[in-house]
C-alpha positions in Angstrom: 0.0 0.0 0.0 1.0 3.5 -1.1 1.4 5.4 2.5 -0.3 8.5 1.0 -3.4 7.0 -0.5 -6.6 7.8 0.7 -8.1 4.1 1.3 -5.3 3.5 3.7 -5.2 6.5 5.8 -8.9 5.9 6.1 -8.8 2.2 7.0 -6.1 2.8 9.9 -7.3 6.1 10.6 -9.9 5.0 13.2 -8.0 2.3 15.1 -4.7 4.7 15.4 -7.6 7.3 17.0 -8.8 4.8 19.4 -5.2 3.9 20.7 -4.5 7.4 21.1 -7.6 8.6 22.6 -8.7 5.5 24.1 -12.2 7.2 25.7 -13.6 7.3 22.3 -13.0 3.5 21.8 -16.9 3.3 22.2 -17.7 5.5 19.2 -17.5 5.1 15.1 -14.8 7.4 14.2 -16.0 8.7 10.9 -14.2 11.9 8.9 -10.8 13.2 10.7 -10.3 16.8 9.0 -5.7 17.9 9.9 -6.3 20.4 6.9 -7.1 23.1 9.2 -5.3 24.5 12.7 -7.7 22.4 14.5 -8.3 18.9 14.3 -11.6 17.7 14.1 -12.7 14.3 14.4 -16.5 13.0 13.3 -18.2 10.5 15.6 -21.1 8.8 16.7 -22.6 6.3 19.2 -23.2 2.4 17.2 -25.4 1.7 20.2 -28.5 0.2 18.5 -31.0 1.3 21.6 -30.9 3.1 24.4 -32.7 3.8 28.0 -35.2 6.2 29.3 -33.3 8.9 31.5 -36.7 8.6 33.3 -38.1 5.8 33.7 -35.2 2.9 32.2 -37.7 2.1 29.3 -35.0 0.9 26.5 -36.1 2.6 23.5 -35.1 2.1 19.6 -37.2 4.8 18.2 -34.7 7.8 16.9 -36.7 10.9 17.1 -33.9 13.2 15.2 -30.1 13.6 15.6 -28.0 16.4 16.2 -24.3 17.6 16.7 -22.3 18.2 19.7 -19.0 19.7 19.6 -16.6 19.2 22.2 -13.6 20.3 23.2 -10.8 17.0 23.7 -7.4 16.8 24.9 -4.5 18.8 22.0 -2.7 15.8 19.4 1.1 16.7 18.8 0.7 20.2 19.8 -2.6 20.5 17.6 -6.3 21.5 18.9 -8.7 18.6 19.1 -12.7 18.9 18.4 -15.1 16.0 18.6 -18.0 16.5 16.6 -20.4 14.2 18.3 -23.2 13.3 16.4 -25.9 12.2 19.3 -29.3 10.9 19.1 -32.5 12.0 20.7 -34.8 8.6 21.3 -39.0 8.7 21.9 -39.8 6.8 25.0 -41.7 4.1 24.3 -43.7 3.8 27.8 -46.6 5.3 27.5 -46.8 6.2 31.4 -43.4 8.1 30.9 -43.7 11.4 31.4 -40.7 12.5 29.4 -41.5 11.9 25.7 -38.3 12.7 24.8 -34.4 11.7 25.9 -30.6 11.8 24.4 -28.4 9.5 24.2 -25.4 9.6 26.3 -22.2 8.3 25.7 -20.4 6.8 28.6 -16.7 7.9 29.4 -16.7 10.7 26.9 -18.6 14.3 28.2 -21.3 14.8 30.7 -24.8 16.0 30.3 -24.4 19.6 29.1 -20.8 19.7 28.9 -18.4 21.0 25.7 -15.4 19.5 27.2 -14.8 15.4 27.0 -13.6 14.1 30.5 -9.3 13.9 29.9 -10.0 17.4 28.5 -11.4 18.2 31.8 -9.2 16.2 33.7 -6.2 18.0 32.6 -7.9 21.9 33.1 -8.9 20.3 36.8 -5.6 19.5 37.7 -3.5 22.6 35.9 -6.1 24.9 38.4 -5.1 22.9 41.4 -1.1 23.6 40.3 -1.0 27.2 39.1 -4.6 29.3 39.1 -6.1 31.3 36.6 -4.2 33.4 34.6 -1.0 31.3 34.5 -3.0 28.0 34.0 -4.8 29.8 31.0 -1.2 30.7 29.6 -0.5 27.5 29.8 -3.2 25.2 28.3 -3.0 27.6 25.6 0.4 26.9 25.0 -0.3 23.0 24.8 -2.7 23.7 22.5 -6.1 23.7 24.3 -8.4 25.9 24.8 -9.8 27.3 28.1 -9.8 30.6 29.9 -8.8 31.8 33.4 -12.3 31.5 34.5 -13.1 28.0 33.4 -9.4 27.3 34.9 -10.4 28.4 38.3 -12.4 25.5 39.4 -13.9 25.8 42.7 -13.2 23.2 45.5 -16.2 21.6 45.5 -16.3 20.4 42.1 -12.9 19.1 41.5 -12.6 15.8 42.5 -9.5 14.1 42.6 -8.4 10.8 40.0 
């Protein structure tokens, strides 16, 4: 095989992902864009169905799909985006009083978060070591985005791994 040739960047392309960001390992890697400054990788969940934040119904029913985008952990020195693609399910109970619920994927990013966990991880631990502003100066230097607010995490949230 020809090293440059697009079938074989495309076939390896999703296993070297998974060994170097192994909390995606549970997703389809699809498109990786490197043309631009940042690199952005497509995914999604291959979970066939999925439970009921409410009531634990498992459901199988896609209602409509939509993209998060979320912040990862930098790749030799480069800015990482995950565009998620997540599904929103119907609940199939019909004593369930949310009609509605979205998938989420285990390991990768909380409800309502734009940053994947060893994203997190790493802003958590740089605001224990050095603060705000300095912290900030620094995770922009390795290539990550965050600002001195989001690097001052109070004590009661960080939790320690």
């Amino acid at each position: 095989m020809i090293l440059g040739s697009r079938s074989c960047l495309s076939v390896g392309t999703g296993r070297l992902l998974q060994g170097l960001l192994p909390h995606l390992r549970e997703l389809a890697i699809g498109r990786v864009d490197t043309s631009g400054p940042v690199v952005l990788i497509e995914a999604r969940s291959e979970v066939a169905e999925f439970g009921c934040t409410a009531c634990g119904g498992m459901s199988d029913r896609v209602h409509s799909r939509y993209v998060r985008r979320l912040a990862d952990a930098a790749i030799a020195g480069r800015e990482v985006q995950v565009l998620l693609t997540v599904r929103r399910f119907r609940c199939l109970e019909p004593t369930c009083l949310q009609a509605t619920f979205v998938e989420q994927v285990p390991g990768v990013a909380g409800r309502y978060q734009r940053r994947t966990r060893p994203l997190r991880g790493v802003l958590e631990k740089t605001a224990v070591m050095l603060g705000g502003r300095p912290g900030a100066r620094l995770v922009e230097r390795l290539a990550m985005s965050a600002s001195r607010s989001s690097i001052e995490v109070p004590p009661r949230e960080w939790t320690p791994s």
